[in-house]
C-alpha positions as CSV (number, residue, x, y, z in Angstrom):
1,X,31.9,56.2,-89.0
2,X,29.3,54.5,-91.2
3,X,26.0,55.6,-91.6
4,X,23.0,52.9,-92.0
5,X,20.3,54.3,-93.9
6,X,16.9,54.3,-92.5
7,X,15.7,51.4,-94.7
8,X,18.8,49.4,-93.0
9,X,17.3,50.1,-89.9
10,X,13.6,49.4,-90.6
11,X,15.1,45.8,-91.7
12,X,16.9,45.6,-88.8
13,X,13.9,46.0,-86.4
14,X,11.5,43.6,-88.6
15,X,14.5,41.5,-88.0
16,X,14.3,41.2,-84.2
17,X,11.0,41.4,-83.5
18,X,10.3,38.4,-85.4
19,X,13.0,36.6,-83.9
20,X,11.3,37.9,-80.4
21,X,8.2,36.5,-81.9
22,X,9.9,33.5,-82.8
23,X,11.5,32.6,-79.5
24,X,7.8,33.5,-77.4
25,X,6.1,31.4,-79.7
26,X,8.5,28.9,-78.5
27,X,7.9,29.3,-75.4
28,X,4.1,29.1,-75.3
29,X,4.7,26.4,-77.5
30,X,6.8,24.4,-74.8
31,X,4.4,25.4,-71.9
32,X,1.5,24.0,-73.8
33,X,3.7,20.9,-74.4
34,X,4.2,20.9,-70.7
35,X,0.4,21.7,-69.4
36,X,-0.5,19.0,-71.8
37,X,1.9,16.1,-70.5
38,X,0.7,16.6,-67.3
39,X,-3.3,16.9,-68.3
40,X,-2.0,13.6,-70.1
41,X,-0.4,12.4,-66.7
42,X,-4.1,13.4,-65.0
43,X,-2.4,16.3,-63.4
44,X,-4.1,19.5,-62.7
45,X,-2.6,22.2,-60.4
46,X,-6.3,22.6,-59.1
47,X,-6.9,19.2,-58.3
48,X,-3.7,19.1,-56.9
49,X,-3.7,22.2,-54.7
50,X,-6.9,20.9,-53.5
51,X,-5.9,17.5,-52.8
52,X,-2.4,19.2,-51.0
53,X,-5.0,21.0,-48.7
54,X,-6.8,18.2,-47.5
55,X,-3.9,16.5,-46.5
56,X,-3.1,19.7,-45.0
57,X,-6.4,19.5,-42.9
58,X,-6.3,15.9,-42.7
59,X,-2.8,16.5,-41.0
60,X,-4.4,19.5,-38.6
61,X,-7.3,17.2,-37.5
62,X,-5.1,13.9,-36.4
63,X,-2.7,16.5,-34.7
64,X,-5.9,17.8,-33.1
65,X,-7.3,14.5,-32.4
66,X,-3.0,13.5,-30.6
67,X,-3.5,16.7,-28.9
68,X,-6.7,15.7,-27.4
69,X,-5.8,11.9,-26.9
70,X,-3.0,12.7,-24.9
71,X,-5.2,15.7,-22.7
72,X,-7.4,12.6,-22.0
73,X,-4.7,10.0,-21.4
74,X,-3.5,12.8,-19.0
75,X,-7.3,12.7,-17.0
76,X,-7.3,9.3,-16.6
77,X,-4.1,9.2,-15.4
78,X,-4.7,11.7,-12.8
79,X,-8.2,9.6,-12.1
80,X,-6.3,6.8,-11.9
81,X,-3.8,8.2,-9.4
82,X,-7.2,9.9,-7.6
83,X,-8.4,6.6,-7.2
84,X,-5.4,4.4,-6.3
85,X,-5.0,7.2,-3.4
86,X,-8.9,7.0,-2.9
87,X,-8.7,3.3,-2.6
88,X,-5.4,3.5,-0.7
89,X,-7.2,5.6,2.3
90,X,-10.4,3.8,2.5
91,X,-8.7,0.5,2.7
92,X,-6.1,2.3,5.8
93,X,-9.9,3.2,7.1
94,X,-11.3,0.1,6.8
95,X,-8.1,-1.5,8.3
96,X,-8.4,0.7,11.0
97,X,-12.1,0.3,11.8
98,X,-11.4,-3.6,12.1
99,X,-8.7,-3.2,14.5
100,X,-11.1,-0.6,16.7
101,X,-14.0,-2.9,16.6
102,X,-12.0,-6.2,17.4
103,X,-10.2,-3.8,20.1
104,X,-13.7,-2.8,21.4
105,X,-15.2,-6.5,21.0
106,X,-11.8,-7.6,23.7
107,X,-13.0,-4.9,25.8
108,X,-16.4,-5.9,25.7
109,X,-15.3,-9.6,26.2
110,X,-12.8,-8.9,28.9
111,X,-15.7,-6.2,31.1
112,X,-18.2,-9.1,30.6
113,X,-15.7,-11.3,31.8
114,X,-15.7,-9.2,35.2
115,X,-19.5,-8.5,35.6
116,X,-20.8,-11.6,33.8
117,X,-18.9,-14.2,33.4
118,X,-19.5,-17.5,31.1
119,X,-19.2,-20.1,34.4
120,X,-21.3,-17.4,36.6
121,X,-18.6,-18.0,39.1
122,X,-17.6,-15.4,41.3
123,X,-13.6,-14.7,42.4
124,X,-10.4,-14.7,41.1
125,X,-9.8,-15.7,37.1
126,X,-7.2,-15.8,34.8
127,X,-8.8,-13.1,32.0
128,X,-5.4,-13.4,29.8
129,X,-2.1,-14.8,29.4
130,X,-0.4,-14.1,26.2
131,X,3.6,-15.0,25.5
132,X,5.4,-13.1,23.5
133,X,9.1,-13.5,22.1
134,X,11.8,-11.4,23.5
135,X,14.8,-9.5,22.2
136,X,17.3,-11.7,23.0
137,X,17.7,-15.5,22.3
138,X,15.3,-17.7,24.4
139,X,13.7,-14.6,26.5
140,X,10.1,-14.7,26.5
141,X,7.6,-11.7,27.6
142,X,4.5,-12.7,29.7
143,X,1.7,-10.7,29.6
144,X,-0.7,-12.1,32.8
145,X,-4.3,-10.3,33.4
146,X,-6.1,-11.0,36.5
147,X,-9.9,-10.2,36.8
148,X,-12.6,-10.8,40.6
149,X,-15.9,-11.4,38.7
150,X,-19.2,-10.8,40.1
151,X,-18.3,-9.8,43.6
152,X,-16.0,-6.0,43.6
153,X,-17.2,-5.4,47.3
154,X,-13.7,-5.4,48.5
155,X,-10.0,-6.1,47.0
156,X,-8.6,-9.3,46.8
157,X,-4.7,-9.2,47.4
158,X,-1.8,-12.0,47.2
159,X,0.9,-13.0,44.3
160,X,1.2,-14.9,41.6
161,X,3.8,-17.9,40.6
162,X,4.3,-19.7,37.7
163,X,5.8,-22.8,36.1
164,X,6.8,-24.0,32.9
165,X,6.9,-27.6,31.7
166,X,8.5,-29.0,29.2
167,X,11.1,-31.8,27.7
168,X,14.9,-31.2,28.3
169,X,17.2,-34.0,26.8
170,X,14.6,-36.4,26.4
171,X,13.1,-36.1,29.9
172,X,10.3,-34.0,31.1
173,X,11.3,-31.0,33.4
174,X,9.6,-28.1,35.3
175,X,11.2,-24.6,35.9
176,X,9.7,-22.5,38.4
177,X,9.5,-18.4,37.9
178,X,12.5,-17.8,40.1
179,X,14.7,-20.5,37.9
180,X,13.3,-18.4,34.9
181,X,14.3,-14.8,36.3
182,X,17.8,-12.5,35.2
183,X,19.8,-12.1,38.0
184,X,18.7,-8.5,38.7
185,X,14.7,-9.2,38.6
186,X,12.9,-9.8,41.4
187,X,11.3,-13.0,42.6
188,X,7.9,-11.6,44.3
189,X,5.4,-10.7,42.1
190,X,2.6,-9.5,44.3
191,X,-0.6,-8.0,43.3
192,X,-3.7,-5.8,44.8
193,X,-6.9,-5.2,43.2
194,X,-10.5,-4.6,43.3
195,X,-11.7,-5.7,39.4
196,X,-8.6,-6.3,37.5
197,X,-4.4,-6.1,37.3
198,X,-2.4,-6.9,34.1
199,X,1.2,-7.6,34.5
200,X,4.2,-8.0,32.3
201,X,6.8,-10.3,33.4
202,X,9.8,-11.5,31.3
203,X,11.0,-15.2,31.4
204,X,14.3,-16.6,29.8
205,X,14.4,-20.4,29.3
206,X,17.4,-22.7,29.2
207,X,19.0,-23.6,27.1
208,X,17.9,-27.4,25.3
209,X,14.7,-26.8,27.4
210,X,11.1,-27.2,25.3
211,X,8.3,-25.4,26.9
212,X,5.2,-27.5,26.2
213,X,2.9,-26.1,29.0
214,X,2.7,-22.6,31.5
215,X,1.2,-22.9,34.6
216,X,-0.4,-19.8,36.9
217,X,-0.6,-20.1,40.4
218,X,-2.4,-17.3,41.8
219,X,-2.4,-17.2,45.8
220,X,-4.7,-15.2,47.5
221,X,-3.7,-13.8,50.6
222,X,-7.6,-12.6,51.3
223,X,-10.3,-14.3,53.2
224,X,-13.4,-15.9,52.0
225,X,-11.3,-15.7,48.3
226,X,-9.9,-18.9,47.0
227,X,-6.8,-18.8,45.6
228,X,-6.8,-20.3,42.2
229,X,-4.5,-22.5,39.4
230,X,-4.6,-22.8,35.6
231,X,-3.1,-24.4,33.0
232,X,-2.3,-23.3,29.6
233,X,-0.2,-24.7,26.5
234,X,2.8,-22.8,25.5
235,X,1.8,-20.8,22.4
236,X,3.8,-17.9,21.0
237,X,2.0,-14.7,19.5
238,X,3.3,-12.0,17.2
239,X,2.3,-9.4,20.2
């Protein structure tokens, strides 16, 4: 085995280390070469950290501001729902509230009718007559109120007829109440009272007959009251 003599060996270190030298001055040589291509390009790591970090922000404030826009889209939705409920139940109130005052102002109408009426004539009236359409195909319901006005010192008793006339086939016809009955109702249609009576009566009409007028007859079977007749055009109502 061969021996290397010490001055081999210190030539050998000198040797290395400067090619270590050598190959880190490189190095720093190429980083400088990089730092200054990018200080060239206007690029610092600084600036550029800094920069990173406000877009960073930038980004944490409009997620901030999303999160927020949608807590407030999420109020006014629930306002809006609120409301359109709000609205919904004061409109069902106020609906209401007009039925119960026009319901009260027909009362008030139809009482007035029995203590004061319009003509100041005392005895038997005709308060209401309203026609309604049936289930079935030319049935008609007939809703008949009776009212004494002025004078309730005793009841007034009798029954009532009626009569419907019209146009059938070109010429005019009349239909009493029994001609307009099923074959299971009954013809009388009596009545007793003191201030007022409502009735409901159904009607069915023949076929190719046009009702153009209804007339009441009500008899009164009690003295020193007149019996009375009226007159009225045939109108539909929804009820």
């Amino acid at each position: 085995m061969a021996r290397h003599s010490p001055l081999q060996l210190h030539s050998r270190g000198r040797v290395i280390a400067t090619r270590l030298a050598l190959l880190a001055l490189v190095v720093a040589v190429g980083y400088l070469v990089y730092e200054f291509g990018r200080i060239q390009a206007n690029y610092n790591i600084v600036d550029a950290g800094r920069e990173r970090q406000a877009y960073e922000d930038r980004i944490a404030d409009l997620e901030t501001s999303i999160v927020g826009l949608k807590e407030q889209i999420a109020l006014l939705e629930t306002h809006r729902d609120i409301d359109r409920e709000a609205y919904k139940e004061v409109e069902a109130s106020l609906t209401a509230l007009q039925v119960k005052i026009q319901e009260q102002t027909d009362a008030i109408a139809f009482y007035r009718g029995i203590v004061s009426p319009q003509d100041g004539a005392a005895g038997l009236k005709v308060q209401d007559l309203r026609l309604t359409r049936g289930q079935e195909e030319r049935a008609y319901n007939v809703r008949l109120v009776l009212v004494q006005s002025l004078k309730h010192d005793r009841k007034v008793s009798g029954d009532v007829n009626l009569l419907v006339e019209g146009e059938q086939e070109g010429a005019a016809a009349t239909y009493e109440f029994s001609q307009l009955l099923r074959e299971d109702d009954s013809e009388s249609w009596p009545f007793s009272f003191r201030y007022f009576q409502d009735f409901d009566r159904e009607i069915v009409l023949p076929d190719g007959f046009t009702p153009e007028r209804i007339k009441i007859e009500v008899r009164s079977r009690t003295r020193s009251i007149s019996s009375i007749e009226e007159s009225f055009s045939w109108v539909t109502s929804l009820g």
